[in-house]
C-alpha positions as CSV (number, residue, x, y, z in Angstrom):
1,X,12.3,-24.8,-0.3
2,X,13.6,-25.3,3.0
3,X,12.9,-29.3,3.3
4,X,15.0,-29.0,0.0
5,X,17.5,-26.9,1.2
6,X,17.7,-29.5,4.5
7,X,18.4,-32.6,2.3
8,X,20.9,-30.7,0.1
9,X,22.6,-29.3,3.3
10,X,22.9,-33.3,4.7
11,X,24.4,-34.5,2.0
12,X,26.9,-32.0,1.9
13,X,27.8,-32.6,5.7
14,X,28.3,-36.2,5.2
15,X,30.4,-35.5,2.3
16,X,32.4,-32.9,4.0
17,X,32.5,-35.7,6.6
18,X,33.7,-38.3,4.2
19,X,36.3,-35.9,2.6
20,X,37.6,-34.4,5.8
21,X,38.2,-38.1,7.4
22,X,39.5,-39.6,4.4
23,X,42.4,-37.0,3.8
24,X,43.1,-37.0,7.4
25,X,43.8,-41.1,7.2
26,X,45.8,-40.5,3.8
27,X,47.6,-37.1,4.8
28,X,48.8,-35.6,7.9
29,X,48.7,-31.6,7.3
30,X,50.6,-31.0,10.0
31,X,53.2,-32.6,8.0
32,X,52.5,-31.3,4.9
33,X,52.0,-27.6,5.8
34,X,55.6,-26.7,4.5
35,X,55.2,-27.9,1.6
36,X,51.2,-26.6,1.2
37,X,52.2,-23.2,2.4
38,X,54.2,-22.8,0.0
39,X,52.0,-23.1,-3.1
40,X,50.3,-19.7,-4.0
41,X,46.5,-21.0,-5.0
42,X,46.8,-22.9,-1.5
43,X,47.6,-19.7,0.1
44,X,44.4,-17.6,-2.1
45,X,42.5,-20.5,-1.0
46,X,43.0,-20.2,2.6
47,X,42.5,-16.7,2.6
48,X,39.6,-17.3,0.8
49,X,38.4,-19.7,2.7
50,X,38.3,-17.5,6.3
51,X,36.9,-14.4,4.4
52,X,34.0,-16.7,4.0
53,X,34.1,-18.1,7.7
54,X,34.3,-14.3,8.5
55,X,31.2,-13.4,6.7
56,X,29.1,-16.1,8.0
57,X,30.1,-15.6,11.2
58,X,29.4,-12.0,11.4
59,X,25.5,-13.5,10.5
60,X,26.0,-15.8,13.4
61,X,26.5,-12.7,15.9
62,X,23.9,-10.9,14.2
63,X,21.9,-14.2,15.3
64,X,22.8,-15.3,18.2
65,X,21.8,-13.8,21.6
66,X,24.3,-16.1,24.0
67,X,27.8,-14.8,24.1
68,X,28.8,-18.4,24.7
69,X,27.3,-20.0,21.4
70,X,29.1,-16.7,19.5
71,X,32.1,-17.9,21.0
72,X,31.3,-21.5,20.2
73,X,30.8,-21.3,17.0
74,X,33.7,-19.2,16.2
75,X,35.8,-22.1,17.3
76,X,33.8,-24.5,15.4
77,X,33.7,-22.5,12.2
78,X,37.6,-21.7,12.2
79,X,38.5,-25.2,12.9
80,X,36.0,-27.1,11.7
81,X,35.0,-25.2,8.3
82,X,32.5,-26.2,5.8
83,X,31.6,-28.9,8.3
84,X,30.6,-26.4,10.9
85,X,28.9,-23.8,8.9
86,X,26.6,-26.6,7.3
87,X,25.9,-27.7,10.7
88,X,25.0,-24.0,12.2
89,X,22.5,-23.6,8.5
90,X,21.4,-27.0,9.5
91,X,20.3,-26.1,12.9
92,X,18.8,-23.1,11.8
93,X,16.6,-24.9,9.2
94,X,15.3,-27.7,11.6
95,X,14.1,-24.7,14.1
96,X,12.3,-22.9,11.7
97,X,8.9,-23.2,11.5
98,X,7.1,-24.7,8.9
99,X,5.6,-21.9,7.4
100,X,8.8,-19.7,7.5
101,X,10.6,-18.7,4.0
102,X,14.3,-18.5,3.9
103,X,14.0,-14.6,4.3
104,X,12.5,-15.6,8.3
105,X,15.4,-18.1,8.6
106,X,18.1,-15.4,7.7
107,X,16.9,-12.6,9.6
108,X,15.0,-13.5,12.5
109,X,16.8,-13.7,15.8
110,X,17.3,-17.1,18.0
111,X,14.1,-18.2,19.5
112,X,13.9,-18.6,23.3
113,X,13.1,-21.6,24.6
């Protein structure tokens, strides 16, 4: 399950990528935020959006022993999104062991090195 959950969780970061690079080329947000902001579902979806971020970052302090990676990946969830959150999951993934389920992956504390 989690070599499945890997390859599904790659392809979604290169097509978060993809989608994240392609928009910037086409549309500049800072531009169109007026105009964005002022559509209700955009709004919802924003809010949305960082009640998500929230919860998987509260799972990322539960986590995480170093104060700077909490702080690192706050930054990196908040402005980076889905493309930071698939990377943290990522990360987590490649350092589990191999015999680990997902329950190990999702509460077991960072490993020392």
């Amino acid at each position: 399950m989690v070599q499945i959950l890997k390859y599904v969780l790659l392809v979604a970061l290169v097509f978060m990528i993809y989608i994240v690079v392609s928009t910037s080329l086409e549309s500049n947000l800072f531009q169109e935020w007026d105009y964005l902001a002022s559509i209700p579902w955009m709004r919802a979806t924003l809010w949305d959006f960082y009640a998500n971020i929230l919860l998987i970052y509260l799972w990322v302090i539960y986590k995480e022993k170093n104060i700077f990676l909490i702080f690192l990946w706050a930054v990196l969830f908040f402005c980076l999104g889905s493309i930071g959150t698939i990377a943290y999951v990522l990360i987590q993934l490649f350092r589990a062991k191999p015999t680990d389920g997902i329950k190990d992956i999702l509460v077991q504390t960072k490993r020392e090195v």
